[in-house]
C-alpha positions as CSV (number, residue, x, y, z in Angstrom):
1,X,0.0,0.0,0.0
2,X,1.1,3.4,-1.0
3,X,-0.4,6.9,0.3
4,X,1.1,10.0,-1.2
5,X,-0.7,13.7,-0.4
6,X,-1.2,16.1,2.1
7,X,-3.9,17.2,4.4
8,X,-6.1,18.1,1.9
9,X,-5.5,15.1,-0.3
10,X,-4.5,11.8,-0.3
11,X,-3.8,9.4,-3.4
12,X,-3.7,5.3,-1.7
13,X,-2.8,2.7,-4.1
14,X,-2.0,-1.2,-3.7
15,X,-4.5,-2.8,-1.2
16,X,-5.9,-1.7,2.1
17,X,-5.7,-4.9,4.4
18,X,-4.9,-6.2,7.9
19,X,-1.1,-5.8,6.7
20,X,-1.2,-2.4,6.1
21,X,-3.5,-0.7,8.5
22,X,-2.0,0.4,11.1
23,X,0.7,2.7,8.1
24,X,-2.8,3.8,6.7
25,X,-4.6,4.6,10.3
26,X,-1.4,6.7,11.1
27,X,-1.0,8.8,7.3
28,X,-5.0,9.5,7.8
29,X,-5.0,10.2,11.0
30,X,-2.5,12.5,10.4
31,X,-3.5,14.0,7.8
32,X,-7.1,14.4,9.4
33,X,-5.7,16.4,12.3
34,X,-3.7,18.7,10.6
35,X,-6.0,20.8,8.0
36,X,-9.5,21.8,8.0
37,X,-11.7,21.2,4.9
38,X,-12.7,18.5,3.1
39,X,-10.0,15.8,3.2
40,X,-10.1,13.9,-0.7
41,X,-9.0,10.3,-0.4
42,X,-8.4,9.2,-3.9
43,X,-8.9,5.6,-4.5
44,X,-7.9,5.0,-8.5
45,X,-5.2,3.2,-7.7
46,X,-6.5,0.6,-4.8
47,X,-6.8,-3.1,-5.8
48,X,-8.4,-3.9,-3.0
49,X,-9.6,-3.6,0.8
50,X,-10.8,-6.5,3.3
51,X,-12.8,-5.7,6.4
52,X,-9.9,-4.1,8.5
53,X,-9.2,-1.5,5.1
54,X,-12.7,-0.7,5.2
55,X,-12.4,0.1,9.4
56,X,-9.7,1.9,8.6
57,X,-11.8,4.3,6.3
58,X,-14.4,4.4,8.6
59,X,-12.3,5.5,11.5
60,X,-10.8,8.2,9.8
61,X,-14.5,9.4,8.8
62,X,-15.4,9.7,12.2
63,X,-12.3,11.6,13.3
64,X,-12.6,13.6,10.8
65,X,-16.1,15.0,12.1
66,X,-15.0,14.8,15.5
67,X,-12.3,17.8,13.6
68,X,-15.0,19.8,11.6
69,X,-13.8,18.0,8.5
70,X,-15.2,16.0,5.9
71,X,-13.5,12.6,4.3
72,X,-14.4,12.8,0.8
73,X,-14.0,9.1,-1.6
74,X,-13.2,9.9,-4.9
75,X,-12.3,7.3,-8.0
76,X,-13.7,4.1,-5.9
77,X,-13.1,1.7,-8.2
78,X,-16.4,0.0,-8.5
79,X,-16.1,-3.4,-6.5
80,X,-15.1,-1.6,-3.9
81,X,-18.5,0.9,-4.5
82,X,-20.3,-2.9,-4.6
83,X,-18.9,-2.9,-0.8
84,X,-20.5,0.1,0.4
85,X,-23.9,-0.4,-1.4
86,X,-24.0,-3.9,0.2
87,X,-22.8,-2.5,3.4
88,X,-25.2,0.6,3.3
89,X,-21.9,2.8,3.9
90,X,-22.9,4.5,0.8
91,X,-25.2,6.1,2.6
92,X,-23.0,7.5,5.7
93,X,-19.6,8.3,3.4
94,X,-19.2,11.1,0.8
95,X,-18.4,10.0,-2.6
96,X,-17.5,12.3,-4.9
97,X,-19.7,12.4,-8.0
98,X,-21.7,9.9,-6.3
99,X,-22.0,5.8,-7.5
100,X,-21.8,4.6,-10.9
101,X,-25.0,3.8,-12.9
102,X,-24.0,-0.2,-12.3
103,X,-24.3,0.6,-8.2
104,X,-27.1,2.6,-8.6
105,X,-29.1,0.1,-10.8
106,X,-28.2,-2.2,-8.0
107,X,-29.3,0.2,-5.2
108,X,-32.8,0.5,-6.9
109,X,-33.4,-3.2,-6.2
110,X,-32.5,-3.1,-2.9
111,X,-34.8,-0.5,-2.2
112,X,-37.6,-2.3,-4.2
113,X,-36.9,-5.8,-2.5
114,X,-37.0,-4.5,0.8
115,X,-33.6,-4.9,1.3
116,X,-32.0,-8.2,-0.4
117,X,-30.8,-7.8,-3.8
């Protein structure tokens, strides 16, 4: 896993797992606590993310609101966008220029099925 930015913005590349959380925690949580703003976490060039990735986003979404800011997804590659639609975290995390047609399609039928795709 690579992360390359600043406080404003962050570029992560390779994958987000239980190897490399604790490097990714730190750069965020850094990041997070040094500026003000939105904070753009670019995610073009992430292959992939397990469970502890996808804490690791969610943790630095919370600090960042406990700090007045706002963690901002942009370029999620769309199996990872199938994650948060099936996850509902769509809902709680900015995504800039919201979810492909695909995810929306797929949202639609979760709404209409209650629920279950």
């Amino acid at each position: 896993m690579q992360i390359r930015g600043d406080h404003a913005e962050l570029a992560v590349g390779g994958r987000l797992d239980v190897r490399s959380a604790a490097d990714a925690r730190t750069v965020l949580h850094s990041a997070v606590d040094s500026g003000d703003g939105d904070l753009v976490l670019d995610l073009a060039g992430l292959d992939s993310w397990d469970a502890t990735g996808l804490g690791v986003i969610m943790g630095a979404h919370r600090r960042a609101g406990r700090c007045g800011r706002r963690l901002v997804l942009r370029d999620v590659p769309p199996q990872m966008q199938r994650l948060l639609v099936a996850t509902r975290l769509h809902r709680i995390l900015a995504i800039e220029g919201g979810l492909t047609a695909s995810e929306a399609q797929i949202l639609s039928k979760l709404d209409v099925h209650g629920g279950s795709a």
